[in-house]
MARPA-301479 format. One line per field, with one value per atom (N, C-alpha, C): residue number from 0; residue in one letter; x, y, z. Coordinates in pm, whole numbers, plus 50000, padded with zeros to 5 digits. Example, Ala and Ser with C-alpha at 12.3 -4.5 7.8 and 13.67 -1.06 7.14 Angstrom:
seq <- c(0  0  0  1  1  1) $
type <- c(A  A  A  S  S  S) $
c1 <- c(51319  51230  51320  51285  51367  51290) $
c2 <- c(49431  49550  49670  49775  49894  50003) $
c3 <- c(50780  50780  50780  50708  50714  50787) $
END
This chain:
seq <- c(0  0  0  1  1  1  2  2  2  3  3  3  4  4  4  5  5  5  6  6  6  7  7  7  8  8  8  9  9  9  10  10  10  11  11  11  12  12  12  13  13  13  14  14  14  15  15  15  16  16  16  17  17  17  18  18  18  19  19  19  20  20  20  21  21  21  22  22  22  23  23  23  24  24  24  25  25  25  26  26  26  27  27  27  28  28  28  29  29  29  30  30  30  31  31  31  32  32  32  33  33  33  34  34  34  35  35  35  36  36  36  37  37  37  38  38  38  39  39  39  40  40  40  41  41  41  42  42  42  43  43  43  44  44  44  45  45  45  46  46  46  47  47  47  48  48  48  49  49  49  50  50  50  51  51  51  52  52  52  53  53  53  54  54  54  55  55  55  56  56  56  57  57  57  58  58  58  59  59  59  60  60  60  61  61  61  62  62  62  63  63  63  64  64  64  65  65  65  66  66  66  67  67  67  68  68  68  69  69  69  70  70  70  71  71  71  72  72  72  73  73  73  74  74  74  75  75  75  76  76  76  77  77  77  78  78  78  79  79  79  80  80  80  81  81  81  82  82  82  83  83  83  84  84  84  85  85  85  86  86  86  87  87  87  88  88  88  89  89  89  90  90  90  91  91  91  92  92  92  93  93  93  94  94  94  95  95  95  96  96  96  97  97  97  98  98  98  99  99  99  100  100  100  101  101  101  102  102  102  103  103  103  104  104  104  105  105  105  106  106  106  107  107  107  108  108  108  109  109  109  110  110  110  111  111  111  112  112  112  113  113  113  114  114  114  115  115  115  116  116  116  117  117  117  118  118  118  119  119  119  120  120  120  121  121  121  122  122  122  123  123  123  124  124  124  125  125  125  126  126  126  127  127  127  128  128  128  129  129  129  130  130  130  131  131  131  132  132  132  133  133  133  134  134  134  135  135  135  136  136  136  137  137  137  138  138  138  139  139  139  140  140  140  141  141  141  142  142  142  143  143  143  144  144  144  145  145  145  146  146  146  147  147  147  148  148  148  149  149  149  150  150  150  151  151  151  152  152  152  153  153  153  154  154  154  155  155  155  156  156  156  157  157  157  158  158  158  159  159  159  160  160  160  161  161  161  162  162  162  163  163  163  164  164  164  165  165  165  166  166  166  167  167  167  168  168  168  169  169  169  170  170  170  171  171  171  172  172  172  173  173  173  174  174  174  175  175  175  176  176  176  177  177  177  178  178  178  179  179  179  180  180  180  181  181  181  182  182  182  183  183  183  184  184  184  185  185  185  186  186  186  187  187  187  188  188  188  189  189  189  190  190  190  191  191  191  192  192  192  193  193  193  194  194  194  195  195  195  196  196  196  197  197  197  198  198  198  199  199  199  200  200  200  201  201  201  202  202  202  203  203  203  204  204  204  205  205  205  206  206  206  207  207  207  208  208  208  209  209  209  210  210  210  211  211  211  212  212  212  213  213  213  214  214  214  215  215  215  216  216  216  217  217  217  218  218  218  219  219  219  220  220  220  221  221  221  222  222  222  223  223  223  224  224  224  225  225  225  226  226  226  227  227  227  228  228  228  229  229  229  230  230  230  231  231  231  232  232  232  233  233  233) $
type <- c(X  X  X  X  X  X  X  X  X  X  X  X  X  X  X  X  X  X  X  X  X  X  X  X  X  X  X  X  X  X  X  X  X  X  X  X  X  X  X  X  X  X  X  X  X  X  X  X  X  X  X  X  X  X  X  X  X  X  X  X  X  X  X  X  X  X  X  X  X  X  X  X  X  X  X  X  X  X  X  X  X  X  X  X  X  X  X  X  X  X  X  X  X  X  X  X  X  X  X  X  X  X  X  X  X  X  X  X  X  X  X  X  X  X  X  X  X  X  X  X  X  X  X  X  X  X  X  X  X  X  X  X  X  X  X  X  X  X  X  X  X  X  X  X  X  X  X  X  X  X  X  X  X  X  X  X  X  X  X  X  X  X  X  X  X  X  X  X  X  X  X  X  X  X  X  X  X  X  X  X  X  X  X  X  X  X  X  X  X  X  X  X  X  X  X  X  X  X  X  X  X  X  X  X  X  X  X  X  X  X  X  X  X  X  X  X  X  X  X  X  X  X  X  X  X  X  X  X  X  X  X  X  X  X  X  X  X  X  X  X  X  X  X  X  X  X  X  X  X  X  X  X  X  X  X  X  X  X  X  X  X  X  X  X  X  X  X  X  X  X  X  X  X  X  X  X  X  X  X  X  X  X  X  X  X  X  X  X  X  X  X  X  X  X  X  X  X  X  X  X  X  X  X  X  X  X  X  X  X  X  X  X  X  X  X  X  X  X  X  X  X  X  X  X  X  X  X  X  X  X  X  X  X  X  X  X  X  X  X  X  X  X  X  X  X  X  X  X  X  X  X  X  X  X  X  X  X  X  X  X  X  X  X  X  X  X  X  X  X  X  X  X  X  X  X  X  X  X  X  X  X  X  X  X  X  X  X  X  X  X  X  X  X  X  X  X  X  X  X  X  X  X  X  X  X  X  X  X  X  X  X  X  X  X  X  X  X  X  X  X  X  X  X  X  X  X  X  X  X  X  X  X  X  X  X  X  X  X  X  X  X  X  X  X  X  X  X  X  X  X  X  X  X  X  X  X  X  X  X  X  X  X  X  X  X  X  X  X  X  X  X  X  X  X  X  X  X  X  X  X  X  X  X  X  X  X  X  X  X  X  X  X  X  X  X  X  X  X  X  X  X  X  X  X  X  X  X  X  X  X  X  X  X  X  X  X  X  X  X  X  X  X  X  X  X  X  X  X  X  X  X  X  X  X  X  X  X  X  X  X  X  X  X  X  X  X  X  X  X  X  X  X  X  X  X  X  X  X  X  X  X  X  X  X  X  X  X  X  X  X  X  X  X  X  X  X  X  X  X  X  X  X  X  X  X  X  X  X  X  X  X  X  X  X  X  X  X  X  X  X  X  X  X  X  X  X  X  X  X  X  X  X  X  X  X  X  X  X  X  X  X  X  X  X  X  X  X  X  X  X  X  X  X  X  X  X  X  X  X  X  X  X  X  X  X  X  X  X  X  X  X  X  X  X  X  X  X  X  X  X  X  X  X  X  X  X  X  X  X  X  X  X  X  X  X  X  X  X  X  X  X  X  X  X  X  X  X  X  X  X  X  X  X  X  X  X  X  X  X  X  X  X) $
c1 <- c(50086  50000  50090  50117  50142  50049  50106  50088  49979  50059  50015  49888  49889  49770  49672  49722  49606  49534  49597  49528  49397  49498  49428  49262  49296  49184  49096  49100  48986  48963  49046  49039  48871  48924  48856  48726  48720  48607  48499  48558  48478  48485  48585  48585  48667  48622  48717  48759  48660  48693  48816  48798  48923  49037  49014  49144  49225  49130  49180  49243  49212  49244  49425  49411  49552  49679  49607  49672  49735  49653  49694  49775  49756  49817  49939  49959  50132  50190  50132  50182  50277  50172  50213  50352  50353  50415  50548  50550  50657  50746  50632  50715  50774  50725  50781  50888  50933  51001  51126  51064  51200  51258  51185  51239  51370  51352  51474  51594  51530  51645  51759  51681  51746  51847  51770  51869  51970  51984  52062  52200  52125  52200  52321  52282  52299  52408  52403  52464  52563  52623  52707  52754  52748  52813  52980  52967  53161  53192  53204  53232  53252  53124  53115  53158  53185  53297  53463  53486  53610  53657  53545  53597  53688  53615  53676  53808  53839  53978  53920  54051  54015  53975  54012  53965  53788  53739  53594  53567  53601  53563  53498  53515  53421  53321  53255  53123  53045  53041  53033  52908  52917  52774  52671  52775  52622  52563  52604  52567  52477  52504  52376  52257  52336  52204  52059  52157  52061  51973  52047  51973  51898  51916  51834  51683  51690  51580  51541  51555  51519  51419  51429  51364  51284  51255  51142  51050  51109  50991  50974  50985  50975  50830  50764  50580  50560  50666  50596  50568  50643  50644  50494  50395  50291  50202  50262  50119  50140  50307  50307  50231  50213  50143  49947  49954  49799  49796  49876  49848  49852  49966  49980  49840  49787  49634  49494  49507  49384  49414  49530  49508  49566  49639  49708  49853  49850  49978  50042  49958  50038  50063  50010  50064  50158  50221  50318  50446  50405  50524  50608  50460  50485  50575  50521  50617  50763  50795  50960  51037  50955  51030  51052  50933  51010  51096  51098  51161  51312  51319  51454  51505  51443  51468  51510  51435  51471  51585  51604  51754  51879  51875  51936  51956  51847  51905  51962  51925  51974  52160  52184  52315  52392  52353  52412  52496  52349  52433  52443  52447  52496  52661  52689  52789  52937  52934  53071  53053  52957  52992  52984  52982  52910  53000  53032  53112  53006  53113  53015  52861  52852  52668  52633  52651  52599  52503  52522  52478  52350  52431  52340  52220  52248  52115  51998  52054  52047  51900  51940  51910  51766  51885  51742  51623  51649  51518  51409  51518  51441  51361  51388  51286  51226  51156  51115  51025  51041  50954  50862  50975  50841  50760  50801  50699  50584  50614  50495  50422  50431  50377  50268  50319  50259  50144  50178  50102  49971  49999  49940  49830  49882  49802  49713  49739  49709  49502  49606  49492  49374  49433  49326  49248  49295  49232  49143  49133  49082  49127  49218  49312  49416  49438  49568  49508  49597  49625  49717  49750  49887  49842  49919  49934  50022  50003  50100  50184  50111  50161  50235  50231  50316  50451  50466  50516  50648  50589  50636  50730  50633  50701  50802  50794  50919  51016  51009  51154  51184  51114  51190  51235  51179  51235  51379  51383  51505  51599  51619  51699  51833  51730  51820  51873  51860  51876  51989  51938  52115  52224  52198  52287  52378  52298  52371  52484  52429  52527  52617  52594  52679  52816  52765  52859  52956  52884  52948  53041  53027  53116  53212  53194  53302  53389  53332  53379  53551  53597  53722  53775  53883  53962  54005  54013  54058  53947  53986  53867  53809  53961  53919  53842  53830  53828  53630  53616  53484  53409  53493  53432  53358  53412  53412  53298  53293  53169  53041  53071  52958  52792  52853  52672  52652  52734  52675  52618  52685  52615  52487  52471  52332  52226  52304  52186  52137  52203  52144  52104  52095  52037  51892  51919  51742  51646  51765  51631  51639  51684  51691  51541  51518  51440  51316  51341  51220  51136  51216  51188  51105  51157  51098  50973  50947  50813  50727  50753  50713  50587  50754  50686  50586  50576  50546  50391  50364  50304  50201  50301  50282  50246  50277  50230  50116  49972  49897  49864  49777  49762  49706  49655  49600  49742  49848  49948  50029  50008  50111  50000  49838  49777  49803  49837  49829  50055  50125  50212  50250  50156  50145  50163  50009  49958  50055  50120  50269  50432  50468  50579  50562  50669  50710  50678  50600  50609  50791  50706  50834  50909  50884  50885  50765  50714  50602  50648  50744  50824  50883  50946  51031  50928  50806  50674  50648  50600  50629  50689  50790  50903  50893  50900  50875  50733  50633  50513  50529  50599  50646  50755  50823  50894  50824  50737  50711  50530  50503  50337  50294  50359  50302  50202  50073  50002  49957  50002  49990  50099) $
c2 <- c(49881  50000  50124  50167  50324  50432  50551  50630  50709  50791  50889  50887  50710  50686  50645  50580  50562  50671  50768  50875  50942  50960  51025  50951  50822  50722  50756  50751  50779  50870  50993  51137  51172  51073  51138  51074  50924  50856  50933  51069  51142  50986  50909  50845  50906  51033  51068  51016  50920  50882  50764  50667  50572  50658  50782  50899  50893  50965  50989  50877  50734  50601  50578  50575  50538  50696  50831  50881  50866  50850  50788  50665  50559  50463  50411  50553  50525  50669  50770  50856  50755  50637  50574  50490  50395  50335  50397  50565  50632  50690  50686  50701  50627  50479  50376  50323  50358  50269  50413  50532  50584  50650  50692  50777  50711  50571  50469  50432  50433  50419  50548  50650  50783  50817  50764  50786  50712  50607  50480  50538  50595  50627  50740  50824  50914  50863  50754  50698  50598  50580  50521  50561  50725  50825  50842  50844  50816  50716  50616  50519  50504  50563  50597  50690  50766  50885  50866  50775  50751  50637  50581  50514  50583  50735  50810  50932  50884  50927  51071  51055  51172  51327  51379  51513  51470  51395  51386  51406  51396  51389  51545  51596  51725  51764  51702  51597  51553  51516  51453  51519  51618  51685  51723  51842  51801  51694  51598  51471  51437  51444  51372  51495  51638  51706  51652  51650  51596  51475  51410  51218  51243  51311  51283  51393  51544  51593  51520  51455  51436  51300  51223  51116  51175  51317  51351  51458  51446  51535  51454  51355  51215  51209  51224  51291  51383  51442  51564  51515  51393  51310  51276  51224  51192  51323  51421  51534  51578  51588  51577  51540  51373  51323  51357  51380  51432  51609  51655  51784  51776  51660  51638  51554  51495  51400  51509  51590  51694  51754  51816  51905  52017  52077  52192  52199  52205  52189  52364  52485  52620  52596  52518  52545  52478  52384  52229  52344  52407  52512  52611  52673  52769  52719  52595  52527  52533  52463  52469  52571  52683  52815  52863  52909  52916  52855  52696  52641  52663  52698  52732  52862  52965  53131  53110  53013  53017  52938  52837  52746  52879  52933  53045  53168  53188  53285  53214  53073  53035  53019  52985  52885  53067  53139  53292  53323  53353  53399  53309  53184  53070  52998  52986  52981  53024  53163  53252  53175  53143  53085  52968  52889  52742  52667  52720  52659  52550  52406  52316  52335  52293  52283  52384  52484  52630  52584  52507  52440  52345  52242  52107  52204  52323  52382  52413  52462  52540  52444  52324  52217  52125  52109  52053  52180  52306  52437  52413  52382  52338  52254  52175  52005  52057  52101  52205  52265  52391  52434  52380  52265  52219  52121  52029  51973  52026  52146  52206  52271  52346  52357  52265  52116  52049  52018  51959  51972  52064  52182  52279  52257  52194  52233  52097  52011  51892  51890  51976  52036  52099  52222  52280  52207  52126  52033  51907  51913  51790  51691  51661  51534  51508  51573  51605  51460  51391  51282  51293  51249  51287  51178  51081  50956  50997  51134  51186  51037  50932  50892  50778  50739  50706  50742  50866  50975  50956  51023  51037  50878  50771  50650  50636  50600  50642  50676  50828  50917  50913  50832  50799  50677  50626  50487  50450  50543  50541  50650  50753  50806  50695  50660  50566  50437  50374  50295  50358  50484  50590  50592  50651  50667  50532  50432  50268  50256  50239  50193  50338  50429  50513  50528  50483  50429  50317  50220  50088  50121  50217  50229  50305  50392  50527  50482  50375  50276  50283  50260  50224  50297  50326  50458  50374  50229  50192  50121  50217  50165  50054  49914  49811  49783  49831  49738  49793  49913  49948  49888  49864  49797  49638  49624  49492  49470  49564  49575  49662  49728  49746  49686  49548  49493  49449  49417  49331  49500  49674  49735  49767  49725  49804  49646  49523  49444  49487  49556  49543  49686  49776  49882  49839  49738  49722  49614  49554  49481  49535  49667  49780  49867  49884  49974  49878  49721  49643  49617  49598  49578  49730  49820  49944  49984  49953  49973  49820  49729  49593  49639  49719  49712  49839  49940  50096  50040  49923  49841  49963  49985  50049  50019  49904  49804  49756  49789  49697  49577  49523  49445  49491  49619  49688  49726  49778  49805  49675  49545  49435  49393  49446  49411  49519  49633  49722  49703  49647  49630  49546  49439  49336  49378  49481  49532  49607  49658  49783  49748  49614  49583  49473  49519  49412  49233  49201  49102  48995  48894  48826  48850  48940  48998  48946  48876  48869  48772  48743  48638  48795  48851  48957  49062  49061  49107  49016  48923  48812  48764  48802  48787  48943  49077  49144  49161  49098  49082  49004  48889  48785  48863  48950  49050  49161  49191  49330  49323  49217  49202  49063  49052  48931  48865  48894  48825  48719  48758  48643  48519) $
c3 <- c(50000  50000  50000  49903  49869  49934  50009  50083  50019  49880  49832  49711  49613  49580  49678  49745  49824  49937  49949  50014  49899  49787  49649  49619  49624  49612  49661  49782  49958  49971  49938  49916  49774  49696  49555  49582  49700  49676  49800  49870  49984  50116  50111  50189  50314  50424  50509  50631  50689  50781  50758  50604  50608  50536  50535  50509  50651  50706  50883  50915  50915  50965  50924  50772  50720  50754  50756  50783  50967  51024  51171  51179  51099  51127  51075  50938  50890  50935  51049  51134  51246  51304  51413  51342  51250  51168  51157  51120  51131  51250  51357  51482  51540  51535  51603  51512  51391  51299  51254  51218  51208  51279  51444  51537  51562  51564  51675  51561  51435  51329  51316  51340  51309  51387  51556  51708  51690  51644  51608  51526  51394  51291  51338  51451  51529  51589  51679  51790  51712  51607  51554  51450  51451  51379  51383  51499  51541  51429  51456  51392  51222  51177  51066  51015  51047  50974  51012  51110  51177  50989  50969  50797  50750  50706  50614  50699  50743  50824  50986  51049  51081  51101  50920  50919  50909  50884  50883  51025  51116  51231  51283  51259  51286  51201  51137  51101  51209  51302  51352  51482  51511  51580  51457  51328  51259  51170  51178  51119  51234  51391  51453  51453  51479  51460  51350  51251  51083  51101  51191  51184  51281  51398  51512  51447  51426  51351  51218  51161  51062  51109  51190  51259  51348  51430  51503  51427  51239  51140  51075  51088  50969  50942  51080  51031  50907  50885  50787  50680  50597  50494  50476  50609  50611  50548  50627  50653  50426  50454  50276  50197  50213  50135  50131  50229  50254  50149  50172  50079  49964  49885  49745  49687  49835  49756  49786  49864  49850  49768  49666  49607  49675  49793  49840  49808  49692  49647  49649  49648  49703  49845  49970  50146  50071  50000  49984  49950  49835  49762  49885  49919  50012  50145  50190  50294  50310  50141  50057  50071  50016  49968  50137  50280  50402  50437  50419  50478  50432  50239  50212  50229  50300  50327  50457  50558  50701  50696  50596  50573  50594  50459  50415  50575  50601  50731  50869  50851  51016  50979  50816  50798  50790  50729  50743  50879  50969  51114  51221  51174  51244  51249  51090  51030  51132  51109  51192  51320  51419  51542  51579  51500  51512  51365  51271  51180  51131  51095  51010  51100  51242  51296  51246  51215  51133  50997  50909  50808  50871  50906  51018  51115  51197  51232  51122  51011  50943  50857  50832  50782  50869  51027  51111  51112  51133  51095  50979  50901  50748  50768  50833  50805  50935  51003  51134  51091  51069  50985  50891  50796  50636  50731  50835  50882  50965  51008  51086  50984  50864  50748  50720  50684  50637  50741  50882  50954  50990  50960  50960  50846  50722  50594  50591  50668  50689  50794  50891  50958  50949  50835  50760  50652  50647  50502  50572  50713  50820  50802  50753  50773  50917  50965  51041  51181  51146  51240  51338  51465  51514  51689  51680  51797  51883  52008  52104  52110  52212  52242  52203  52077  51993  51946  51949  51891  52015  52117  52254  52336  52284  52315  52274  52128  52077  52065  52121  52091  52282  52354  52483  52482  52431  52410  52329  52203  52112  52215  52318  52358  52461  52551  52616  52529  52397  52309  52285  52201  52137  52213  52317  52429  52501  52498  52520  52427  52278  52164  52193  52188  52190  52330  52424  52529  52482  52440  52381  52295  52200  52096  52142  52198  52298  52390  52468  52548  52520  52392  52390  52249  52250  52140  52023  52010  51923  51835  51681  51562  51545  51573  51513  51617  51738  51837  51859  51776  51746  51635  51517  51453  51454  51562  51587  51670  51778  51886  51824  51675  51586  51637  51550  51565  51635  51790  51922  51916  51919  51993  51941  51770  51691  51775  51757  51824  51984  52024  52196  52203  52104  52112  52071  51935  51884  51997  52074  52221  52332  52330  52422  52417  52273  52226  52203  52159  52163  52293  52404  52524  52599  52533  52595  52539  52421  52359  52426  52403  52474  52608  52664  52832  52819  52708  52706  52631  52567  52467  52362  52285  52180  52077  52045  51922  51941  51880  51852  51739  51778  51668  51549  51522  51369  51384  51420  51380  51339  51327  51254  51123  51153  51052  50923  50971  50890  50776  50875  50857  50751  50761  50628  50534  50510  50409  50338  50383  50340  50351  50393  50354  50212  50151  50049  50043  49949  49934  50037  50078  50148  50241  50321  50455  50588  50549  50610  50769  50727  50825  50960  50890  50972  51011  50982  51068  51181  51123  51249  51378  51351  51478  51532  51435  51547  51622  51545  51655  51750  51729  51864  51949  51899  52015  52125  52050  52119  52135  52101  52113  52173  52295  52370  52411  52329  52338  52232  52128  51999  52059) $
END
């Protein structure tokens, strides 16, 4: 199930209430799935720029600035797709163009005191702004879905996750000796973060039904196991 025909569909068929439904339930979909990827991506940044030698290394705050905002506007993608299927495609424009003027003034007088994060603020503002835009246009158009506590689970749940692997990897100065403790730390961050939604029980069961429906053919197995992780009652 594609986001944006299928909003268009339900949209064109005056079907609003199963508008409201799918827009709520790949809002939730996105909180629980890219908040903790993003914190992640965040928290094993060291590592990953330590590849490409050490002048990359001052990279390295705004690279998590970027991953960590870009995973708590990852909603906006949703509220997006809701404006491109009603038809508000001037709030959609209009969103862009603030979001690239407020880009433009934060990376200006940010820049001289902040250096590279000068850009990386500059950037998390951007995706800040276009998602409250969309939200906004989302709202006005009566679509606007939004699962606090989804949302909220989430990005508490992925903090103490980040912060683990990120100990693990910091833990010790030598590369190889990080590369190596890599995927024990990305695995015990992801049953860090499984266990915390588990016990927080965030996952329902329209959320593994709805999950089916929208992953790829042949995945249906790796739905599975995470419903047997984090949804203990099946």
């Amino acid at each position: 199930m594609v986001l944006l025909p299928t909003l268009s569909s339900l949209h064109a068929a005056n079907k609003t209430t199963e508008t409201r439904q799918i827009v709520r339930q790949y809002g939730r979909l996105v909180s629980m799935l890219v908040i903790p990827i993003a914190v992640g991506f965040a928290s094993i940044t060291e590592v990953a720029l330590r590849l490409f030698g050490p002048s990359y290394m001052s990279g390295l705050v705004p690279s998590v600035i970027v991953s960590v905002v870009s995973g708590l506007t990852a909603l906006g993608a949703v509220y997006a797709a809701v404006l491109l299927a009603v038809g508000r495609l001037r709030l959609y424009i209009l969103a862009n163009i603030v979001g690239v003027v407020t880009l433009a003034v934060v990376v200006y007088f940010s820049t001289p005191y902040l250096g590279l994060s000068g850009p990386a603020l500059g950037r998390a503002t951007l995706m800040i702004v276009v998602a409250i835009f969309y939200a906004y246009g989302a709202w006005r158009s009566g679509f606007f879905e939004l699962d606090l506590r989804a949302f909220l689970g989430a990005s508490i749940s992925s903090a103490p996750m980040g912060a683990v692997v990120f100990f693990i990897l910091t833990r010790f100065n030598s590369f190889l000796v990080q590369i190596v403790l890599l995927p024990f730390a990305i695995v015990a961050g992801a049953l860090m973060y499984l266990c915390a939604v588990r016990a927080l029980k965030l996952f329902t069961e329209e959320d593994f039904e709805f999950m089916r429906q929208v992953v790829p053919a042949g995945f249906e197995r790796i739905v599975a196991l995470i419903l047997r992780a984090v949804y203990p009652k099946r």
